[in-house]
N, C-alpha and C positions, 0 to 999 in steps of 0.2 A: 391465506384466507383474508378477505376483505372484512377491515372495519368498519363501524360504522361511522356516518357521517357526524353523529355528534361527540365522535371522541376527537375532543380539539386540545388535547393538552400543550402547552402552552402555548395557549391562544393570541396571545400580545406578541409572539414572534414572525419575523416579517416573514415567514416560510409559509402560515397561512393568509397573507395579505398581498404575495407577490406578484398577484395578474389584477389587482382593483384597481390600478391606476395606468390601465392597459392604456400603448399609446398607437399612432396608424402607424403598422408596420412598414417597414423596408423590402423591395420589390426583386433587387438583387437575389438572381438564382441561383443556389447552391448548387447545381449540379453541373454548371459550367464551369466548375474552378478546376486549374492542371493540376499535374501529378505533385505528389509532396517529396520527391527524390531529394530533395535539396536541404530539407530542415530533415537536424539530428538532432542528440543531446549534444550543448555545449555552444549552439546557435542561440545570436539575438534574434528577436521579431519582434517586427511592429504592429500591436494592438489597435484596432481597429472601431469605431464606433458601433454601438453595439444594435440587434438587426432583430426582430422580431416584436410580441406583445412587450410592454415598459416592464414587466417586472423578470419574465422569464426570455428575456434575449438571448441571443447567440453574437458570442465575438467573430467580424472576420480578422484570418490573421495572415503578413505578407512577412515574405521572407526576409523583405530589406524594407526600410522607410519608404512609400511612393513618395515620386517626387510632384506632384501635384496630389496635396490630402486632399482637396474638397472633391476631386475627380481620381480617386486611386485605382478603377479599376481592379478586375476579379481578385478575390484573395488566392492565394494560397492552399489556405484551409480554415476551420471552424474551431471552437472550443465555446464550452462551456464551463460554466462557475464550480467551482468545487467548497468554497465558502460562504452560504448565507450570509453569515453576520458579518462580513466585512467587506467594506466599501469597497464596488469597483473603481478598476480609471479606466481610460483607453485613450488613443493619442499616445501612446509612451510605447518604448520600448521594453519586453522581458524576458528573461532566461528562461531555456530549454534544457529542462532535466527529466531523469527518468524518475520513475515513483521513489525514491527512497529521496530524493532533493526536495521533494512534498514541505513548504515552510508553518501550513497550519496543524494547528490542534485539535479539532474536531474527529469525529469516528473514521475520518479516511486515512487517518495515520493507520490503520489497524487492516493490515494485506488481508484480511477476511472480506471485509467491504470495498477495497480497493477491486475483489473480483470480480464483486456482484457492477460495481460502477462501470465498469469495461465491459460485462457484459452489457447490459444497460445504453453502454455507448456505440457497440459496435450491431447493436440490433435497434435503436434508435436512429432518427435523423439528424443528418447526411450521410450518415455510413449506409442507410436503405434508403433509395430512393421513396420520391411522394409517393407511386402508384405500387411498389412494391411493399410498403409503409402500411396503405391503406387496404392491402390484399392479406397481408399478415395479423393486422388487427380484425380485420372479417367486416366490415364498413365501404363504401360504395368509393367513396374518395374522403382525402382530408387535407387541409388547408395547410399550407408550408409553418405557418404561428401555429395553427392547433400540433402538429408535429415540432415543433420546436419547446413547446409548454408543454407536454409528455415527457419530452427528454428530459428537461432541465429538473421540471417536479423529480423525475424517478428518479436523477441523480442527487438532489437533495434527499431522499426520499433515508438512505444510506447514509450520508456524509453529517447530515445535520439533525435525523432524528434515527428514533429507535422501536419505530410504531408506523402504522399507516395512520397518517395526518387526512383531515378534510380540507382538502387546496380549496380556491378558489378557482376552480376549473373552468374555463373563457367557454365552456360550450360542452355536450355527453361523447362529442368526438375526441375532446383533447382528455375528455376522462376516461372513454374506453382504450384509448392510445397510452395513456398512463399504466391504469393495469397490466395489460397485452407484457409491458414490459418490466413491471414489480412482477409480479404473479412468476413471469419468465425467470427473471435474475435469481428468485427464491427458491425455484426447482433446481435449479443449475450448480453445479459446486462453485462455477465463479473460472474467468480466466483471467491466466496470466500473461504476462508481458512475451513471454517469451511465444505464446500461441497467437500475436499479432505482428510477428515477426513477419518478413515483405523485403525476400534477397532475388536479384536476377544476376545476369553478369554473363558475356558472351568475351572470347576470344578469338583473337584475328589468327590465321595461318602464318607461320614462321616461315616457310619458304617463300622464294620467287615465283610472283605470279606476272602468267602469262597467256595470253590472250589466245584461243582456240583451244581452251580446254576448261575444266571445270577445275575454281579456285578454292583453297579450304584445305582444313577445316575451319570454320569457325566453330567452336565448341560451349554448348549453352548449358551452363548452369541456372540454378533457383531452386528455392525450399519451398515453390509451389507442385502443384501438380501437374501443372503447364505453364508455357507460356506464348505469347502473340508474336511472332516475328514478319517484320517487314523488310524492305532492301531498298535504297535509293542508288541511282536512278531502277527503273523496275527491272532489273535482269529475273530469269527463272533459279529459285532457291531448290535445289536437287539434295538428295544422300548423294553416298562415296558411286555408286551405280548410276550415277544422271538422272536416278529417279526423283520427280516433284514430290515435294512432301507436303502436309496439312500446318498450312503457315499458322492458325491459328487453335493449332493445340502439340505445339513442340514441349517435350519432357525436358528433364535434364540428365546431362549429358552425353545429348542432341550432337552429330558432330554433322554440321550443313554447309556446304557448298555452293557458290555462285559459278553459274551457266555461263562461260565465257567460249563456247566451245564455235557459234555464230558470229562473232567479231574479231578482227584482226587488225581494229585501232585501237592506240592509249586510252586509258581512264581510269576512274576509280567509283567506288562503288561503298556505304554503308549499309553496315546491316544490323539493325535493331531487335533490342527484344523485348516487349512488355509483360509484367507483371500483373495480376489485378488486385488492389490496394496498394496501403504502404505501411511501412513500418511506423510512422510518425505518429499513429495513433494511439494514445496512450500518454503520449510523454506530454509533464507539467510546465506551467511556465508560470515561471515567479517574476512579481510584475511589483515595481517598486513605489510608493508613494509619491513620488514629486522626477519629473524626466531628469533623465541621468542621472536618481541614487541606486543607489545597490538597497536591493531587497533581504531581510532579514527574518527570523521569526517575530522577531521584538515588532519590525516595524514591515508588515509589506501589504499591499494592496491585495484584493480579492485574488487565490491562486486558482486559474484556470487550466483546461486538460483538453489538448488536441485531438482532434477529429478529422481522419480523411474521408472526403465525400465518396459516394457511391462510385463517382467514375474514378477516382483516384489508381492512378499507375505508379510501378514501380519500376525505370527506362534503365535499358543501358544499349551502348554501343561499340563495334570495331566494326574500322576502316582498311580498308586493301585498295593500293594503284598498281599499276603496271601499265609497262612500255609498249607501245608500237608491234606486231610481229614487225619481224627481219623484211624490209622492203617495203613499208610505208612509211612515205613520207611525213613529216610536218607541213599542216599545213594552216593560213593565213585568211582574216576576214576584218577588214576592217569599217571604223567609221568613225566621219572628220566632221567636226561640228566647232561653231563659235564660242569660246570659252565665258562667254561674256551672257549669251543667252541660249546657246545650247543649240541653236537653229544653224543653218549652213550660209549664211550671210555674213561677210565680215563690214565693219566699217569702212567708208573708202579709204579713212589716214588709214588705215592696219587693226591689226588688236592680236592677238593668240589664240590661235586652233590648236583644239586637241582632240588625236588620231585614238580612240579608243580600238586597240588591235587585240584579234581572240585569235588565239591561237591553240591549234587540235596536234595533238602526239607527240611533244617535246617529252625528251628524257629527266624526269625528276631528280633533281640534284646536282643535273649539270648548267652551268652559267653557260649564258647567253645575252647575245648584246643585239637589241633590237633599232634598224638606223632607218631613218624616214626621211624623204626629201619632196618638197613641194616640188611639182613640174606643171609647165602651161599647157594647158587644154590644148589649146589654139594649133601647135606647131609642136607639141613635146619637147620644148626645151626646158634645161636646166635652171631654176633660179637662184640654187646656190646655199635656197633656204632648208636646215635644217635643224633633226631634232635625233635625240641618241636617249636608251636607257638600257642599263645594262641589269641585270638579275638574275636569282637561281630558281628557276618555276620548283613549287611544292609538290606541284600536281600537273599530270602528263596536258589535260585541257585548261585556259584561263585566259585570262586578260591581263592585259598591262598598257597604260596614257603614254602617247610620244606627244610632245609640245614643239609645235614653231610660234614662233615670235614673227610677224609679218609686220613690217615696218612701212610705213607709208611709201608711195610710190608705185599700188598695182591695181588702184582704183581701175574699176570696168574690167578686170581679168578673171578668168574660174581657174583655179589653183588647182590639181591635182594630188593627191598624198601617194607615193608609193615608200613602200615599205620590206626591209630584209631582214632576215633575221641569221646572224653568226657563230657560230661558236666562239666561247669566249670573251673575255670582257674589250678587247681591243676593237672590235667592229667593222674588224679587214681581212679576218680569217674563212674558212668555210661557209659559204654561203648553205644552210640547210632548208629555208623556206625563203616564199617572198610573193609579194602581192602587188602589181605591177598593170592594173588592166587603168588604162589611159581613160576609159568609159566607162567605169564603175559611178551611178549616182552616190553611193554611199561614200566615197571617200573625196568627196568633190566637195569645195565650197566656189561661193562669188565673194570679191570682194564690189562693194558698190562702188556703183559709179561715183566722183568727184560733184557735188554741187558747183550752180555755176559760180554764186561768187567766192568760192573755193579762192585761198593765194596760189597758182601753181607751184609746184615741188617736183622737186629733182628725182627720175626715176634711176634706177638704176645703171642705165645705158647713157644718161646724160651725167651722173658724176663720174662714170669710165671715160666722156671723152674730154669733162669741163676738169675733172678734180676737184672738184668743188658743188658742192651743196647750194651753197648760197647764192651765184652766180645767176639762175633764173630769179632769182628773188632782187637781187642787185639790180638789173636791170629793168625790173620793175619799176622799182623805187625812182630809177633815174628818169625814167620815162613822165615819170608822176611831177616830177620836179621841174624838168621843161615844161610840158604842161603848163604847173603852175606859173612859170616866168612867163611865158608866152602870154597870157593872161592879166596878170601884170602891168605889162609895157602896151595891149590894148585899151586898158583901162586907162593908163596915162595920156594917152593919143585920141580917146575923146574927149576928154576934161582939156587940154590944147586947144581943141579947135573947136 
């Protein structure tokens, strides 16, 4: 039953003063934040500046420190205050515990009102979206602050008194939004922790899979009634019969299978399953007076209580690859580009290309030595240049960089990459793939032409016949130097006569 507005018993407490010095709210939308999978009890987070009217805010809160605070990007998740009378902080990091880790003294020490708060919370905002918020209260819409000043009062409302108080209520929205949810929590016995509980969990198939037939099971649990499943890349999600199932209301202990029954190349395939909420709602977090102390009863700053937003998910996932059927190849695609600025242009002295090579259908787990050789456009010859890397692919499709090192001397040439790929770490065993097309733009660079007053340098074909590098450069020099004498002894020979 509602009391009335002038029963303000104690009046000098800031529980009735705490929207008078309302400030312009924060713009940031709760209902864009990811899933809470990740904070448990026994996780730090970091406390966030606080986001709505100045007295009845909401904390956002992020799982790890951002690393830019003035720009930290979406939380997490939300919480609200669970202690009136004592000073918040934010900026600092705080513990994540369940209700019994609770370090104040007020009535939410008492699991009777701890119920009523949880309900409260999880029929309050962010746990109901605005327009759902505002379809439940019976009101046309309501503003994210008047939904935020609802919550917080009605959580005070339990924690800090023992009566229905006259708030200073920011508007008859944030006041019908208030009741909606005292009046609620009052009829209600009150829930506990464990009816916000938010488990999924999917398993991979133990056998070998293999490409032309349907892979699995994957086997989906959760202590929902459902849950969302998706698959990357998009294969068709069948039962044990090849029959498609309703990806978006799988039970548990769901056993689903991937459509592999159209393909007879390597890969691999995730398959996800979402929850809707999460478990993290509920749990307290003790937030210490000054960064980096430890919070205590004696001494901790305002104890706040997490909130997953309306979209909040609860993810999980397993993964399956498999090989090649019997009689496809591996195969090769590459692309050679200037390591310097990523373009197919080298410097005319040289510089390092690198051949970013993909490669489709290799056997997972087995090594493999991939060997690349520059070749001339021009004539397909050899230059002798290359580049080798050897590795055990994780996964049947990917990539892996071959580097050459181009050493001055091929100014005005377009360079070729071809590329093979071996078994084994030696790079002279079984050739099983290889990409070799002389006219591929993609694996073609230029190096630039020589500027003219370039010093000429020794190409490659002139130290095989000089032995020596220096040699065009030597006779530069000497050339220069007559020159100079010759010069000289004309200069003498008009001053003479």
């Amino acid at each position: 039953m509602r009391h009335s507005k002038q029963h303000t018993h104690r009046a000098g407490g800031r529980w009735i003063l705490a929207g008078a010095a309302a400030l312009l709210a924060l713009m940031l939308p709760i209902a864009q934040s990811p899933a809470l999978a990740t904070i448990a009890v026994g996780d730090t987070v970091y406390v966030g500046s606080k986001q709505g009217y100045g007295g009845t805010a909401v904390f956002p809160i992020w799982s790890e420190t951002p690393t830019d605070l003035e720009n930290p990007g979406e939380p997490e998740a939300w919480a609200y205050c669970l202690e009136n009378q004592v000073s918040a902080r934010t900026r600092v990091s705080g513990n994540v515990g369940d209700l019994s880790s609770y370090l104040g003294t007020n009535y939410f020490a008492d699991p009777a009102i701890q119920g009523k708060v949880l309900w409260v919370l999880t029929h309050g905002y962010p746990a109901v979206d605005l327009d759902g918020f505002a379809s439940a209260i019976g009101i046309p819409e309501i503003s994210r602050n008047d939904a935020i000043e609802a919550t917080q009062y009605a959580i005070w409302r339990y924690t800090d008194l023992d009566f229905d108080a006259s708030w200073n209520w920011e508007n008859a929205n944030s006041e019908a939004a208030y009741w909606h949810l005292v009046e609620g929590a009052n009829a209600h016995a009150g829930i506990t922790p464990s009816d916000l509980a938010v488990t999924a969990s999917v398993t991979a198939p133990t056998g070998r899979a293999t490409p032309g037939s349907l892979v699995g099971p994957f086997v989906v649990n959760t202590n929902q009634e459902a849950v969302a499943v998706s698959v990357d890349p998009g294969f068709t999600v069948t039962d044990a019969m090849g029959n498609p199932v309703d990806l978006n209301a799988v039970s548990a202990g769901a056993e689903l299978f991937i459509d592999l029954r159209a393909t007879k190349l390597a890969g691999s395939a995730t398959l996800r399953v979402s929850a809707a909420g999460s478990g993290a709602t509920g749990h307290i977090v003790s937030v210490p007076n000054a960064h980096g102390g430890t919070p205590t009863q004696e001494n901790h700053a305002q104890s706040i209580i997490l909130v997953a937003p309306s979209t909040a998910t609860t993810d999980a996932q397993a993964t399956v690859e498999w090989a090649a059927a019997e009689g496809v190849a591996p195969k090769l695609g590459t692309s050679l580009v200037d390591a310097a600025d990523q373009d197919r242009v080298l410097a005319w002295n040289g510089g390092t290309a690198i051949d970013t090579v993909a490669y489709e259908n290799l056997v997972p787990g087995t090594e493999v030595t991939v060997v690349g050789e520059l070749m001339r456009k021009s004539d397909g010859s050899e230059t002798g240049l290359r580049g080798a890397v050897t590795f055990t692919p994780e996964a049947a499709n990917g990539s892996v960089d071959v580097e050459f090192v181009v050493p001055q001397g091929y100014a005005g040439q377009t360079l070729v990459a071809f590329e093979r790929v071996f078994v084994g770490s030696a790079g002279s065993g079984e050739v099983i793939a290889e990409h070799t097309d002389i006219d591929d733009p993609a694996q073609t660079i230029l190096v630039a032409q020589a500027p003219k007053h370039a010093v000429p340098s020794a190409s490659p074909a002139t130290l095989a016949q000089t032995g020596s590098a220096d040699l065009p450069v030597a006779a530069t020099l000497a050339g220069l130097v007559l020159v100079g004498g010759a010069l000289v002894l004309l200069h003498r020979a008009r001053k003479l006569s």
